[in-house]
C-alpha positions as CSV (number, residue, x, y, z in Angstrom):
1,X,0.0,0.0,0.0
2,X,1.2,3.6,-0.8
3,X,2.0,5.9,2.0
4,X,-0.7,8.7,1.0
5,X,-3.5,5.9,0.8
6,X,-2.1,4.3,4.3
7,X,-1.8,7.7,6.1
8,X,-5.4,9.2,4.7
9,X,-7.1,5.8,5.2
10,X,-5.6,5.9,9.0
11,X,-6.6,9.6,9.4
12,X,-10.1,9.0,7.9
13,X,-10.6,6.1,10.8
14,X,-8.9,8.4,13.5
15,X,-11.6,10.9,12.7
16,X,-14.5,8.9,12.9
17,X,-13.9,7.6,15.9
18,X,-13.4,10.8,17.5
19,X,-17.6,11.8,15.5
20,X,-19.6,11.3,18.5
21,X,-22.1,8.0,17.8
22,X,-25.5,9.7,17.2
23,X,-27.4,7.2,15.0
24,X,-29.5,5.6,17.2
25,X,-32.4,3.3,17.0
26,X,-35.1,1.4,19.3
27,X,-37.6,-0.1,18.0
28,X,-41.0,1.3,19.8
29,X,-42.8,-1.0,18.5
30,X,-41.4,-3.9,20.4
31,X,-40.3,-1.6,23.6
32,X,-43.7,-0.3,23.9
33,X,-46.3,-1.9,22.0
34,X,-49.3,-0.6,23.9
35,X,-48.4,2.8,22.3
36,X,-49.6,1.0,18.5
37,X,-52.2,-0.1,19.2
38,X,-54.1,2.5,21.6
39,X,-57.2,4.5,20.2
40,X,-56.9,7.6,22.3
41,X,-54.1,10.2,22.5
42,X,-53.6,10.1,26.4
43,X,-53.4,6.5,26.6
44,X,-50.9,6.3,24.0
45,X,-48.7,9.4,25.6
46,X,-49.3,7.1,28.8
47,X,-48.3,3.4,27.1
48,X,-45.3,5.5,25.8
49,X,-43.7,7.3,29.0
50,X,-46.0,6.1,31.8
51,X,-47.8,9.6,32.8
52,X,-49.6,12.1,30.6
53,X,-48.8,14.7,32.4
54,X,-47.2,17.4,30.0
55,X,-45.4,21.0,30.2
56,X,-46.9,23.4,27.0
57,X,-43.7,24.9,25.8
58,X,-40.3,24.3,23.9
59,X,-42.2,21.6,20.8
60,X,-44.2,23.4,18.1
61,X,-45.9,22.2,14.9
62,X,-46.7,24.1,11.8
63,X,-49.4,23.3,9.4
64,X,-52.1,24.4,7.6
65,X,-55.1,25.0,9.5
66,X,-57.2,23.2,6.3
67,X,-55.4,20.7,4.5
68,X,-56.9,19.7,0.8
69,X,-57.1,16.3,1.7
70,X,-56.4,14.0,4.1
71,X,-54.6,11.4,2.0
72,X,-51.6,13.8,2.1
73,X,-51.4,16.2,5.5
74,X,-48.1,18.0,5.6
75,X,-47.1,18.6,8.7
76,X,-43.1,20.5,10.4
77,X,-42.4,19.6,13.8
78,X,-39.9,19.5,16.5
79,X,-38.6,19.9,19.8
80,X,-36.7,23.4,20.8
81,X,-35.9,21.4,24.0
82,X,-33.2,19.2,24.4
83,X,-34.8,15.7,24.4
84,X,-34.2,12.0,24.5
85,X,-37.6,11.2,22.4
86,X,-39.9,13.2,19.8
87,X,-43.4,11.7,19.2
88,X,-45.9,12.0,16.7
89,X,-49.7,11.5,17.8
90,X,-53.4,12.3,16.3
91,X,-56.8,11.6,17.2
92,X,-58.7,10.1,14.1
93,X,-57.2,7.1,12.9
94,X,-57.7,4.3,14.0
95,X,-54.5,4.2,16.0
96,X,-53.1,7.7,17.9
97,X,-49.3,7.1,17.6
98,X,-48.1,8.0,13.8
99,X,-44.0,7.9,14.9
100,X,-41.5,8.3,17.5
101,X,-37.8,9.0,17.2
102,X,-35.1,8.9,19.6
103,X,-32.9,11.9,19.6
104,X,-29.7,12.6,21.3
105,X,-28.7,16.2,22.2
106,X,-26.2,16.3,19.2
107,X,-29.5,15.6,17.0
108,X,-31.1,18.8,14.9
109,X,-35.0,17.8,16.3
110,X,-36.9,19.7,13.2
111,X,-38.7,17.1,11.3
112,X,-41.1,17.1,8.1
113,X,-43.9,14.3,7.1
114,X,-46.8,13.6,5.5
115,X,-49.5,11.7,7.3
116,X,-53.1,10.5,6.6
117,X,-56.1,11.7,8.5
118,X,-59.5,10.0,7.8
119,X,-61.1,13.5,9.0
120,X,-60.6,17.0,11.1
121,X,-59.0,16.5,14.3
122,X,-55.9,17.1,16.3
123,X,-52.4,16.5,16.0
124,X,-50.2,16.5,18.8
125,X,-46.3,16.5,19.5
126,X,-44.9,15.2,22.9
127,X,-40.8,15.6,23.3
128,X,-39.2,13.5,26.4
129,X,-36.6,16.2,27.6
130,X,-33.6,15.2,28.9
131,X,-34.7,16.9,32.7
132,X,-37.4,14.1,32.7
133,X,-40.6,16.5,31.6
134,X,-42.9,16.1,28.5
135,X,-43.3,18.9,26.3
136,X,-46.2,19.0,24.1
137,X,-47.7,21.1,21.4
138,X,-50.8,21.0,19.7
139,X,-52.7,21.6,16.2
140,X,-56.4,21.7,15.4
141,X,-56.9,21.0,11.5
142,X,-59.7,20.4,9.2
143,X,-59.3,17.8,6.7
144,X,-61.6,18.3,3.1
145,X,-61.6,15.2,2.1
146,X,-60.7,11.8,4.2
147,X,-57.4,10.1,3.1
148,X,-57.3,7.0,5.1
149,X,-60.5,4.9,3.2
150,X,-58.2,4.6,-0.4
């Protein structure tokens, strides 16, 4: 092996060692599955960090307050609060919980989706800070035509 390719090869592995590890992944579905399969918001904010009990500050959400149809809902949300969980909940489907991320404080927590919505209701955002408190925002939105039937 040349010396340029051994000395950058070495460097590129020094360096990535020193990146702190930030991918990071549990599976909610297995650590909590009451959180899948609960119908109401509370009970799945309760299945997901054992109290319901919530601070209204530091998460927002921003979305229209009509969306066209509820086959495609665009929704921005996130956590200004440093956090060691984001979660994504509603109250129409059948099933509250949409997604939950872990997120480490080295993580930007500012996320963008598309969900379905079978008709007008609520979204809601809970963040598990890393001080132990839940954070949670909320967004009323009407929905012109379900999404969730086709």
């Amino acid at each position: 092996m040349e010396r340029r390719k051994f000395l950058s090869l070495t460097a590129g592995i020094f360096a990535m060692a020193l990146v702190p590890n930030t991918m990071k992944a549990e599976d909610f579905r297995k650590l909590k599955p009451n959180a899948w399969t609960a119908t109401k918001v509370d009970a799945a904010i309760q299945a997901l960090y054992g109290r319901t009990d919530m601070i209204e500050k530091g998460v927002f959400i921003k979305a229209a307050k009509i969306a066209a149809s509820g086959a495609r809902v665009k929704l921005k949300f996130g956590s200004k609060v440093p956090a060691k969980s984001v979660a994504l909940l509603q109250d129409v489907n059948p099933e509250s919980t949409v997604a939950v991320f872990s997120v480490t404080k080295y993580d930007l927590m500012d996320y963008q989706l598309n969900i379905k919505m079978a008709k007008s209701g609520t979204v809601t955002v809970v963040a598990e800070g890393l001080d132990g408190n839940l954070y949670v925002a909320r967004h009323k939105m009407k929905v012109a035509a379900g999404g969730c039937e086709g």
